[in-house]
C-alpha positions as CSV (number, residue, x, y, z in Angstrom):
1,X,14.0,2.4,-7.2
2,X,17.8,2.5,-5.7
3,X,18.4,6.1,-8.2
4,X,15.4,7.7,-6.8
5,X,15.7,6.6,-3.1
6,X,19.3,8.3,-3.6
7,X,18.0,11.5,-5.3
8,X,14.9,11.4,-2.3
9,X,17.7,11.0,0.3
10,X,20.3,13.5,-0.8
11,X,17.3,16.1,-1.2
12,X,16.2,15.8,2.3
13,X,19.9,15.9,3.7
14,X,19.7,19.8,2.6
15,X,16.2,21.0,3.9
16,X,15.6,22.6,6.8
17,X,13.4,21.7,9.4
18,X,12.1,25.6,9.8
19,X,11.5,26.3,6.9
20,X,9.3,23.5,5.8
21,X,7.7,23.7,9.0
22,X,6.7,27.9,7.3
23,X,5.6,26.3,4.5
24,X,2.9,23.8,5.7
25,X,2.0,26.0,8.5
26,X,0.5,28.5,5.1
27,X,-0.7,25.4,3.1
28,X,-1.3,22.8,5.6
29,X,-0.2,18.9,5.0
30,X,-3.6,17.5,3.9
31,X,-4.4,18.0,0.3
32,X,-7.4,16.6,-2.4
33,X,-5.7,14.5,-5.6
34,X,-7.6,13.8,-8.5
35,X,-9.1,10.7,-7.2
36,X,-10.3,11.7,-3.4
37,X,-12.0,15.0,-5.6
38,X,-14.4,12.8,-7.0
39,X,-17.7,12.4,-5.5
40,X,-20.2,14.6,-3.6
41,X,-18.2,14.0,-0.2
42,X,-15.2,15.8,0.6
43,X,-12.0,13.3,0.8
44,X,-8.4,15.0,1.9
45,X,-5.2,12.9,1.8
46,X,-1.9,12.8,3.6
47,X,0.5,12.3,0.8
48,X,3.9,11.1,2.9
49,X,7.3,9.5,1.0
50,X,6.4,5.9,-0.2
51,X,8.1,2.8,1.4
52,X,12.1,3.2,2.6
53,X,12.6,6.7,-0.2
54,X,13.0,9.2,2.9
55,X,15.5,6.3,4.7
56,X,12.6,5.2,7.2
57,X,10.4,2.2,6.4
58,X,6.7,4.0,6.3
59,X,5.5,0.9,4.8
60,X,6.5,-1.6,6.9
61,X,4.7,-4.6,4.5
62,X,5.7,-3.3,1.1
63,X,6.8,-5.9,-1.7
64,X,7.4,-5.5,-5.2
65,X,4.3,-2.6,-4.6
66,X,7.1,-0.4,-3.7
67,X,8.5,-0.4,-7.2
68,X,5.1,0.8,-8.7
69,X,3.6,2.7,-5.9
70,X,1.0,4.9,-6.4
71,X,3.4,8.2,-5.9
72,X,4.8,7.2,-9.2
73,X,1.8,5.8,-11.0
74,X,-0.1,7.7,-14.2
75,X,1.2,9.2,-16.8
76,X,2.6,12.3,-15.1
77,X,4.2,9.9,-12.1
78,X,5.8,7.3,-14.7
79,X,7.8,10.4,-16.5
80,X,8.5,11.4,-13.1
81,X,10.5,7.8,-11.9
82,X,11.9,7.9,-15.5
83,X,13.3,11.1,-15.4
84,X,14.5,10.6,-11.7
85,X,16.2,7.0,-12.7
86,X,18.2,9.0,-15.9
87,X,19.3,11.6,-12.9
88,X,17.5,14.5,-13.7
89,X,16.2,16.6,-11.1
90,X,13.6,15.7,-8.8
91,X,10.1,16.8,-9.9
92,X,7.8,19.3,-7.6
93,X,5.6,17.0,-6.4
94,X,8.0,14.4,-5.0
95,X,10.1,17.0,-3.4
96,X,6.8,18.0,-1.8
97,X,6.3,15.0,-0.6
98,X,9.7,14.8,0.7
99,X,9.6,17.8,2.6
100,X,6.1,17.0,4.0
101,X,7.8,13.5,5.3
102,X,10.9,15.1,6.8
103,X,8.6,17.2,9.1
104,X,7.3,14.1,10.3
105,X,10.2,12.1,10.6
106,X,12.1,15.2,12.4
107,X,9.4,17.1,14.2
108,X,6.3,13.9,15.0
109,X,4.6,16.3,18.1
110,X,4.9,19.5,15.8
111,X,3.4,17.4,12.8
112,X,0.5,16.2,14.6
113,X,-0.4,19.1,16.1
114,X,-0.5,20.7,12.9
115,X,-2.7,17.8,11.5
116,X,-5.2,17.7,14.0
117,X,-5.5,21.5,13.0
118,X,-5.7,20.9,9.4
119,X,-8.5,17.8,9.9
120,X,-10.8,20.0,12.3
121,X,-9.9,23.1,10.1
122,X,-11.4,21.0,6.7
123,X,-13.8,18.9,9.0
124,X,-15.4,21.8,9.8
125,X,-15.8,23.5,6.3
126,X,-17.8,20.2,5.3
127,X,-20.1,21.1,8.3
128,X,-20.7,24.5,6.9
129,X,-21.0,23.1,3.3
130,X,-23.7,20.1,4.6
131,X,-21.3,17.3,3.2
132,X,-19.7,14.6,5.0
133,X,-16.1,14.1,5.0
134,X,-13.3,11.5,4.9
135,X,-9.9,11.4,5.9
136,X,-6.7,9.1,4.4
137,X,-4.0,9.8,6.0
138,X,-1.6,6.9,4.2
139,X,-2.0,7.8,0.6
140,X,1.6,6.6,-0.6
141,X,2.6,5.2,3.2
142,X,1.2,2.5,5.7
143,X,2.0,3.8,8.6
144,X,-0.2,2.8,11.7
145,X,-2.8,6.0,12.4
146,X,-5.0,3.8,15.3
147,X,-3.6,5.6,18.3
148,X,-4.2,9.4,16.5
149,X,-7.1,8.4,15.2
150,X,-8.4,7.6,18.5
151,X,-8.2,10.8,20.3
152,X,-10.6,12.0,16.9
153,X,-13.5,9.9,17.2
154,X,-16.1,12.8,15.6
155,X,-13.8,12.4,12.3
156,X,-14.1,9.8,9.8
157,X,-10.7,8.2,8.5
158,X,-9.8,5.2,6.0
159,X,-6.8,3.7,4.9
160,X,-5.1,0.6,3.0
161,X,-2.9,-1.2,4.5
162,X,-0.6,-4.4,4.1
163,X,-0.4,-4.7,7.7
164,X,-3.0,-7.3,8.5
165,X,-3.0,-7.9,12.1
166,X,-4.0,-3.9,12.4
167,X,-7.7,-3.7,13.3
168,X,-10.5,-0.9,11.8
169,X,-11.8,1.4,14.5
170,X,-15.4,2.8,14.9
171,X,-14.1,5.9,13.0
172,X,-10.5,4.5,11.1
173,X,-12.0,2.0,8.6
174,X,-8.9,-0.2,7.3
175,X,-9.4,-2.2,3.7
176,X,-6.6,-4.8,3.7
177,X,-4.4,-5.1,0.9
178,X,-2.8,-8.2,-0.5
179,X,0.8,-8.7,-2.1
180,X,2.7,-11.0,-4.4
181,X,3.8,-12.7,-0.7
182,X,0.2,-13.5,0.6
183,X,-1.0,-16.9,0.2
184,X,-4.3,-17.4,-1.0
185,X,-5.5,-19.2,2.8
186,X,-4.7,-15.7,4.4
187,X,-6.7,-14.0,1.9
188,X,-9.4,-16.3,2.8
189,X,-9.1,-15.8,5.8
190,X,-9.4,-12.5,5.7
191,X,-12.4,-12.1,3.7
192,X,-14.2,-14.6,5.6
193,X,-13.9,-12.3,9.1
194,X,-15.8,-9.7,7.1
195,X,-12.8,-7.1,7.2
């Protein structure tokens, strides 16, 4: 984890801020994986640095979870870490990912702006195509969406999260997440509140 974080961090010390704001402005920062394809609903994902790789926490409850997170999970991600631990070059993806997260670390009011263009932008190609859609906007992070999810109550997010004093929303359902740290009376708990 240590060898990647320092690959991730020495990456992002050369970008620059303009030109990956050029590049998401053409592509946009939501995108569909192979899992939010499936189904006859249309699922997008905001694929952001795991954990502390970019230098900022963006999952403030991680544990041992940040070792195998998602971003590095499958076949594909596994050769990924692998190759990043033997320190070879960072793949495609993960550099994406990077310079997706620097924009939001460096630029937040640009970023969200851009979002909220990209979720209308997609919401609205569901409405032409008759399908609902769905929004996760912390595929690989946990970072707390209530406040921007608020000011887009006609859009339907969901998320995981480790964070369990955050609260779901009439449109930001949040399924809680448990970790090697959780005793089994706050899993209870939890379950028995019906979150």
């Amino acid at each position: 984890f240590n060898a990647i974080k320092k690959q991730v961090k020495s990456y992002m010390t050369d970008l620059d801020l303009a030109e990956c704001k050029k590049e998401f402005l053409k592509k946009g920062l939501l995108k569909q994986n192979s899992k939010t394809k499936k189904g006859e609903n249309l699922n997008y994902g905001l694929e952001l640095l795991p954990s502390v790789l970019s230098g900022k926490n963006l999952c403030p409850s991680a544990g041992e979870c940040k070792l195998t997170c998602l971003a590095f999970s499958g076949p594909q991600g596994q050769i990924f870490g692998k190759a990043m631990v033997k320190g070879e070059m960072i793949p495609s993806q993960i550099k994406l990912l990077a310079r997706r997260t620097f924009v939001y670390l460096n630029d937040r009011e640009w970023f969200l702006k851009l979002l909220k263009v990209d979720l209308h932008n997609k919401q609205n190609i569901g409405e032409l195509m008759g399908v609902e859609v769905y929004f996760r906007l912390n595929v690989f992070s946990d970072i707390d969406w209530r406040d921007f999810t608020n000011e887009l109550k006609n859009i339907s997010f969901y998320d995981y999260t480790k964070v369990w004093d955050r609260v779901s929303t009439d449109n930001y359902h949040l399924t809680f997440s448990a970790s090697e740290t959780t005793d089994k009376f706050s899993i209870f708990e939890k379950v028995t509140q019906g979150e």
